[in-house]
N, C-alpha and C positions, 0 to 999 in steps of 0.2 A: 380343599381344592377350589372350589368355589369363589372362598377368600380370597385367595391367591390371583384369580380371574378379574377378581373385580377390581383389587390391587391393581395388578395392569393395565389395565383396560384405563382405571381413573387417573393413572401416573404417567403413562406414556407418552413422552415428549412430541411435540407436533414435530412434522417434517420441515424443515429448512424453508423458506418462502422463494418465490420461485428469482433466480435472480436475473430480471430480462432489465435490461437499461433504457432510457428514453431516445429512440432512434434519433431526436433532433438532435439532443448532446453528442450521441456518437458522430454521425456528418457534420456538427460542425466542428468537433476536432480533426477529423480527416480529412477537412477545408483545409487547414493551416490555420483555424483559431486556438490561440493558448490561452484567451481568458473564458472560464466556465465554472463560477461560485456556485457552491449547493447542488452543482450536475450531479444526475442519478445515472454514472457510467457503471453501475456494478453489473457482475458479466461479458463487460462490453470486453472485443478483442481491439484496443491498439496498439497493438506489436509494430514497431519501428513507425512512429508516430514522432512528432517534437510538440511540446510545451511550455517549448526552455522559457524562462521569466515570466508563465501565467499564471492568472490570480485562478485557484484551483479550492482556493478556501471550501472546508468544508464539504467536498465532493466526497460520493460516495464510490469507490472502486471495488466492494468487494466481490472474490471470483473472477475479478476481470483479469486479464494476459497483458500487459506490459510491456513485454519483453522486447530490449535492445532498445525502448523508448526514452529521447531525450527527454528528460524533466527537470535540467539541471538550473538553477535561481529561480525556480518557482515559489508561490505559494501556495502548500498544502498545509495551511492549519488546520485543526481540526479535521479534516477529513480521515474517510477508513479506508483503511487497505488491508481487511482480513479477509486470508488465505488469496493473496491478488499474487499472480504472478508478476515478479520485479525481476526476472531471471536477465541480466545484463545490463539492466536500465543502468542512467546518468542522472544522478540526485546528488549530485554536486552541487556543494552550498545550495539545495533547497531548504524551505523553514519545512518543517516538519514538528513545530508544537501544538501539542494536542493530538496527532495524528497516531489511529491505531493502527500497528503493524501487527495485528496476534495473525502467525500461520504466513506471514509472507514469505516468499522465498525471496531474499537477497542474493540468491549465487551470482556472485562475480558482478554484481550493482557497483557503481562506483558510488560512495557516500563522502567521499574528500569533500574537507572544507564544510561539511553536513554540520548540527549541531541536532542529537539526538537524545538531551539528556530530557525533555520533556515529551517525548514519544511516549506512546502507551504500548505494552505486548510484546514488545523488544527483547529477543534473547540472546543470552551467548554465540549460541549454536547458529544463528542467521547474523551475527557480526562475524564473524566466523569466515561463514559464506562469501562477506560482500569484503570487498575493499576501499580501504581511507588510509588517511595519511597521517600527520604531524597536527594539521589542523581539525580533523574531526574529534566531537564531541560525546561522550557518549555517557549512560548513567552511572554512577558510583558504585564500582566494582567491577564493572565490566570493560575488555579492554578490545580496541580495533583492530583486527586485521590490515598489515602494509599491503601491497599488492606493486609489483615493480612497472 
C-alpha cells in the first residue's frame, strides 16, 4: 500500500499551467491590429475579431475562443492552437505550416483554399467538422469536407 502511495504521489502529472494571455496582445487585436508575431494570446477570448492577412507567426492560442473570427490570408506559421476554439472562424488560404492544431474545434471553420498538409495534430474527425473546397490541402490520407 505504501508503494502504491509513493508511486503516485512521485508520478502524478502536474496540472495544466495556468493559461492567462498578455492583456497588451489581446487590446491590441481588438484595436483592429492583425500583426502580432510570437503573441502569448492563449486563453484569450477573440470571438468575431478580424486578422485577415496578419503576420500571426508563431503566436500562441492555446484555450483561446475564436469563434466566427476572420483569420482568413494570415500568417500562422508555427503557432498553437491546442484545444482553441476555431468554432466558425475564416482560415481561408491562411499558412498554417507548422501550426499545431491537436484538440481544436474546426466545426463549420472555413479552411478553403487552406494548405494543411504541414499542420501538426490534425484529425479526421476536425476535417470533418470544418469546411474546404477543391483547393484545400490536407495530409496524405486524409480527405476535406465540401460545405456548399
Amino acid at each position: 500500500m505504501m508503494y502504491l502511495l509513493a508511486y503516485f504521489l512521485t508520478f502524478t502529472p502536474a496540472p495544466p499551467a495556468s493559461l492567462s494571455p498578455n492583456p497588451a496582445a489581446v487590446a491590441s487585436i481588438k484595436a483592429g491590429h492583425h500583426d502580432c508575431p510570437a503573441c502569448d494570446l492563449r486563453g484569450a477570448d477573440l470571438s468575431n475579431q478580424c486578422v485577415k492577412q496578419g503576420n500571426l507567426e508563431g503566436a500562441a492560442f492555446d484555450g483561446a475562443k475564436l469563434f466566427m473570427t476572420c483569420m482568413s490570408y494570415a500568417d500562422f506559421k508555427n503557432a498553437s492552437f491546442r484545444q482553441t476554439d476555431l468554432g466558425g472562424a475564416n482560415l481561408a488560404h491562411a499558412d498554417l505550416d507548422g501550426a499545431d492544431l491537436t484538440g481544436a474545434d474546426l466545426s463549420i471553420a472555413s479552411i478553403k483554399g487552406t494548405d494543411l498538409t504541414k499542420a501538426h495534430g490534425l484529425t479526421q474527425k476536425q476535417l470533418d467538422a470544418a469546411c474546404g473546397d477543391a483547393e484545400t490541402k490536407v495530409p496524405a490520407g486524409m480527405k476535406v469536407h465540401f460545405c456548399s
